[in-house]
N, C-alpha and C positions, 0 to 999 in steps of 0.2 A: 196422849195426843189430843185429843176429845176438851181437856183443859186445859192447852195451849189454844185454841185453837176460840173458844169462847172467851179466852184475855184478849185473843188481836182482834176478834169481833167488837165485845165491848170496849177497847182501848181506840179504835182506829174508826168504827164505824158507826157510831155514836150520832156524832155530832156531825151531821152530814153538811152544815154549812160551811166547816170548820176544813172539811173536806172538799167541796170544791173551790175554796179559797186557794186552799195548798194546789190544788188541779193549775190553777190559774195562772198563779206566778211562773214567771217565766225563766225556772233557774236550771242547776247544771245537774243537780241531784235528783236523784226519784223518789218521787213521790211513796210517803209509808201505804199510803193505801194501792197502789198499783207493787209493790213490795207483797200484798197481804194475799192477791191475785197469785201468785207466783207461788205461795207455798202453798193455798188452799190447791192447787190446782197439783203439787207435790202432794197429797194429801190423798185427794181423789185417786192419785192414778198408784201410789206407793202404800196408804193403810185406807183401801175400799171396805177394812171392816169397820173400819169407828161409824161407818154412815151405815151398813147394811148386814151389821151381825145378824145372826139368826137364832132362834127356839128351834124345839127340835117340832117337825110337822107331824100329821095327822092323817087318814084318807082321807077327813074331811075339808081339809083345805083345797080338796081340788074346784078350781076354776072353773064352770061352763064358758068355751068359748066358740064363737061361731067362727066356721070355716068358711074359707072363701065359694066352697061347694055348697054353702047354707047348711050343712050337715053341724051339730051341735058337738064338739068333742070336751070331755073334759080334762083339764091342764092339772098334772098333779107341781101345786104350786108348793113355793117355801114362803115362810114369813118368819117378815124381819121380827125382833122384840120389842118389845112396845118401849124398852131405851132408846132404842136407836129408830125409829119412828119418829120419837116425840125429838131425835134431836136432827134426825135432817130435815123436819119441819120447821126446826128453828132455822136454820142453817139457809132455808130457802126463803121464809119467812124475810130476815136480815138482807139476803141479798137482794131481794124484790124491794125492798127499802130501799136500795141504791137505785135500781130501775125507774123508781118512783121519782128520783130527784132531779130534775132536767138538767141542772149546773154542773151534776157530775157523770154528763155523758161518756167523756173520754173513757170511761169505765165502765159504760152499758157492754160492749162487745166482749169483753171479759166475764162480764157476769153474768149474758146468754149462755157462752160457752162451757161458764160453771155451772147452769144449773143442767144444762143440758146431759153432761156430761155427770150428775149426780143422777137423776133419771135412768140415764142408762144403766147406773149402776143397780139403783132400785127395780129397773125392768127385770134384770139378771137375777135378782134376788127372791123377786117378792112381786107376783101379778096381781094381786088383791090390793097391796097400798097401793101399786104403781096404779092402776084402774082409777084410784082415790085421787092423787096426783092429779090425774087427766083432768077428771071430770072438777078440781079445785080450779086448773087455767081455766078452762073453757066458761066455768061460773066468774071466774073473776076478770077478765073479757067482756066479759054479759055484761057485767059492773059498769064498769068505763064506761061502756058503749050509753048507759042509762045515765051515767053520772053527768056526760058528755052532753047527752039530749036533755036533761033538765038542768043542766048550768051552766054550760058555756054553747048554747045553740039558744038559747031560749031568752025571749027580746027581755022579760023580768027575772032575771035568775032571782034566789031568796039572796039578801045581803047578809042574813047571820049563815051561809050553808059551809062558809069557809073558814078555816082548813077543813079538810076532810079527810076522817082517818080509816081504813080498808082492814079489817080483820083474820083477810084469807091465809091460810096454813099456818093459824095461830093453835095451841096443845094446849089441853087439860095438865095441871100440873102432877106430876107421879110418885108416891111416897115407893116407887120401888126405885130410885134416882143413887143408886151405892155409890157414884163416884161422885156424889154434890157439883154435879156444873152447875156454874152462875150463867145460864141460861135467860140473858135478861130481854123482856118480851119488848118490842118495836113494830108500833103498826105500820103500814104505807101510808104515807100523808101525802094527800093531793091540796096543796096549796093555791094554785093556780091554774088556767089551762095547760100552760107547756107542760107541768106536772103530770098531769094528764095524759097529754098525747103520746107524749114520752114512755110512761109505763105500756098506754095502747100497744104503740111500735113495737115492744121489746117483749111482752105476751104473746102478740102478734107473730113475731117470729119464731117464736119458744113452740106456740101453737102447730107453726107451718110444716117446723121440723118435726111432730110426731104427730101430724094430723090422720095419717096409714095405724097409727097407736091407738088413735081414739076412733075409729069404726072399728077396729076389730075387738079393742079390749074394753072400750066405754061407749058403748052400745047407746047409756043412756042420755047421752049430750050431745049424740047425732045431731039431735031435732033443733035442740041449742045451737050449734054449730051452723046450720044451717039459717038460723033467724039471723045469726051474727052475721055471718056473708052477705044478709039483702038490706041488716042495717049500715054495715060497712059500705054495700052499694051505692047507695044513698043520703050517707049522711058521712063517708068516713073520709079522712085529709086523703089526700092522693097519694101520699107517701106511704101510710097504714094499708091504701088498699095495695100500691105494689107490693110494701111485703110480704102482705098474709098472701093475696092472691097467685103469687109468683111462687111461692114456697110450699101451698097447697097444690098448684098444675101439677109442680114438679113430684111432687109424693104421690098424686094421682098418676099421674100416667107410668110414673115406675109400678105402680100395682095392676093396675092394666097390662102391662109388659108381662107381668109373670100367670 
């Protein structure tokens, strides 16, 4: 599954202008790439092991995590194998490349819900990557937000600073790799602003929805998270700050409630 699964990434998702060209036209057929949505998401929900097998654990993999009591408990956690690590980093890698590409919106809300919905799997699996996971959005948020203030707010942006290519949840390669996936690497390329604000919006939301995640299990991007919020304040489109903002109330006060 794991090498069907990296043909229809590399076959489909490749060439991303190629894709929202296909997005564009206005015909009677569906589209291969909204096709590719449909079985990843068959995938996720029918073989949740190709994304989150496991080694066998350890006591020492348990977790400190802080209770809502401030009391420190420790989580006896599972972790995934450094296979399947290194391939749902691809997996998210790739679809944040779609996230990044503004012409192939009609495909952002599909590929939220993919990543989201691989997260959870990983939460269930493995608290130590999912921790990793966290604190990789909320760094690459930061990003944007920097990329945003030094070139598309800024009255001289440089003229050579574009494209610009984002390196987050990219993997060391693995000679323990037994099934040879063509695992082929794809940065996010921010071409433009819409590029940009595009991926903003779509981390932004990814963020809102496990923001209650990241103070309990990534403790260490609090302080991040919070810088984000007062440059989002003041510097971010109104549309980014409804959605982080509206998504984070909401995850707040359901934590407040319990």
């Amino acid at each position: 599954m794991k090498k069907l699964l990296c043909e229809f990434i590399n076959s489909i998702l490749t060439d991303l202008d190629a894709v929202a060209a296909q997005l564009s036209r206005k015909t009677g057929g569906t589209p291969h790439s909204e096709i590719f949505w449909q079985f990843l998401h068959h995938c996720l929900d029918a073989f949740p092991e190709c994304f989150v097998s496991l080694e066998q654990q350890s006591s020492h993999d348990a977790m400190p995590i802080t209770s809502t009591s401030h009391s420190t408990v420790h989580v006896q956690a599972n972790k995934i194998c450094r296979s399947g690590k290194v391939f749902t980093s691809w997996i998210l890698s790739r679809i944040l490349c779609v996230l990044a590409e503004a012409d192939c919106s009609l495909l952002h809300d599909k590929s939220i819900s993919a990543i989201l919905s691989l997260l959870q799997l990983v939460k269930g699996k493995d608290l130590v990557f999912y921790n990793k996971c966290l604190i990789e959005f909320v760094s690459l948020l930061a990003d944007l937000l920097t990329i945003d203030e030094k070139l598309f707010s800024s009255t001289c942006p440089p003229l050579d600073a574009l494209p610009l290519y984002l390196s987050h949840f990219q993997f060391e390669e693995s000679s323990e790799n037994e099934e040879q996936l063509n695992m082929v690497k794809k940065f996010m390329c921010v071409k433009h602003a819409e590029d940009c604000y595009a991926l903003q919006e779509a981390v932004s939301k990814i963020i809102g929805h496990v923001i209650s995640d990241v103070y309990q299990y990534a403790q260490s991007s609090v302080a991040s998270l919070w810088t984000i919020c007062c440059q989002l304040l003041q510097t971010g489109l109104l549309c980014i700050k409804q959605v982080f903002f509206w998504k984070a109330t909401c995850k707040y006060n359901k934590i407040e409630e319990k």
